[in-house]
C-alpha positions, 0 to 999 in steps of 0.5 A, spaced: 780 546 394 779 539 391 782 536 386 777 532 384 769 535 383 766 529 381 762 533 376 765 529 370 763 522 373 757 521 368 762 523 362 760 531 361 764 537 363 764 544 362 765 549 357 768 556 359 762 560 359 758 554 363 755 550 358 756 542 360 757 538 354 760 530 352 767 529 354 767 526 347 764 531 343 769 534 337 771 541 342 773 535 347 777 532 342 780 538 340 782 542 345 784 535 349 789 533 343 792 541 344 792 539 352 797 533 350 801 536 345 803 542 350 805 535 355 809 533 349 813 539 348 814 538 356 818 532 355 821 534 348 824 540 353 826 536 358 830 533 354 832 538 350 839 542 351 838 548 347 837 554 351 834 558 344 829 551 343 827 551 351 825 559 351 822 557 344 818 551 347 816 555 353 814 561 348 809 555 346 807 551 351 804 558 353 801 559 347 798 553 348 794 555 353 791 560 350 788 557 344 786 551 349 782 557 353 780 560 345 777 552 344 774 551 350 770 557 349 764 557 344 765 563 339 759 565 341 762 566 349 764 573 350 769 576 355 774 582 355 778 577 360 778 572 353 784 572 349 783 568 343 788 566 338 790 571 332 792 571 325 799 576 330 799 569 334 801 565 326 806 570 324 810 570 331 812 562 328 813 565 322 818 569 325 821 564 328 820 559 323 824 564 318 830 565 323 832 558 323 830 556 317 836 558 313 840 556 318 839 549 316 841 545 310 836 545 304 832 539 303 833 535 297 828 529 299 823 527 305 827 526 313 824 521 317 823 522 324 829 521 329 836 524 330 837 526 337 832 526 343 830 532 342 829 532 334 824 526 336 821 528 341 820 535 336 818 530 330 813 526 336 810 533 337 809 535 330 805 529 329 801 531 335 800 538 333 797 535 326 792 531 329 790 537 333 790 541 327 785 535 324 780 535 330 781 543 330 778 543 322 773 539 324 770 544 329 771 550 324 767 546 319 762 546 323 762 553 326 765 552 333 771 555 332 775 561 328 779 559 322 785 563 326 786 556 331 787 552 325 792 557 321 795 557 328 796 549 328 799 549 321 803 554 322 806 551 329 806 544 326 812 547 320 814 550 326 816 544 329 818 541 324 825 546 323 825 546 331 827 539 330 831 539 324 834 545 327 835 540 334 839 535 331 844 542 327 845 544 334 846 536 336 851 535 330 846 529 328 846 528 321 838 527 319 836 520 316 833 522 309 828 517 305 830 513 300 824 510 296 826 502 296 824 498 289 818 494 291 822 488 290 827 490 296 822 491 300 822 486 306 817 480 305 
């Protein structure tokens, strides 16, 4: 089998289902933003050195699949081989979340992003999977997906916003926090 089809040269591709659709239409978008957010979490595992965060980030990138699949397929699409994302899926991060969250320091004002190369890259990832969650809202609001994929990223962007708190505890890297600046001790 080829790598290569030719069937997306004039710009369209297909939908689970066989429908061809513009490769910048909003499902497009969405799914190909959850696409990049899974090559994200493949660097930050590649840099990661934790072998509870490795299976975490693994746990994802699987998941990820699943709601890439969920969006690719038009909810009018049906097939017993479909799995789509579920409220079940949500509350699998939620546990995860509520394990490693009393782990870590509370926090008294907004971190900025950084710390050890694992947490940027999980910082990184975060920012990735809210602007998945963006395009993910905009295709429910027009019916094109359920509320479930949108919950889902909301949820897994709070997830790896602990993942990289938690891998700068494991680093021993102390976080940056913010600290709002006067306007007058602002760079000019």
């Amino acid at each position: 089998m080829k790598i290569y089809t030719k069937t997306g040269d004039k710009g369209v591709t297909s939908l689970f289902g066989g429908k061809r659709v513009s490769k910048d239409e909003l499902r497009i978008e969405a799914y190909g933003t959850v696409d990049e957010l899974n090559s994200v979490l493949g660097v930050a595992r590649a840099f990661n050195e934790n072998k509870q965060i490795d299976e975490i980030l693994g746990q994802i990138q699987d998941q990820l699949f699943v709601l890439g699949a969920d969006l690719a397929t038009p909810p009018d699409v049906k097939s017993a081989a479909m799995k789509r994302i579920s409220k079940d899926d949500s509350a699998s991060l939620e546990r995860i979340i509520d394990e490693l969250d009393p782990q870590l320091e509370p926090l008294k004002s907004f971190i900025l992003p950084g710390g050890s190369k694992s947490a940027s890259l999980l910082h990184h990832a975060r920012t990735v999977c809210r602007r998945a969650e963006r395009r993910v809202v905009s295709l429910k609001r027009n019916g094109g997906t359920s509320a479930d994929t949108a919950i889902y990223l909301n949820r897994l962007s709070d997830l790896l916003f602990v993942l990289a708190r938690y891998a700068n505890k494991v680093a021993n890297v102390t976080e940056a926090s913010w600290n709002p600046r006067a306007e007058s001790d602002s760079p000019a």
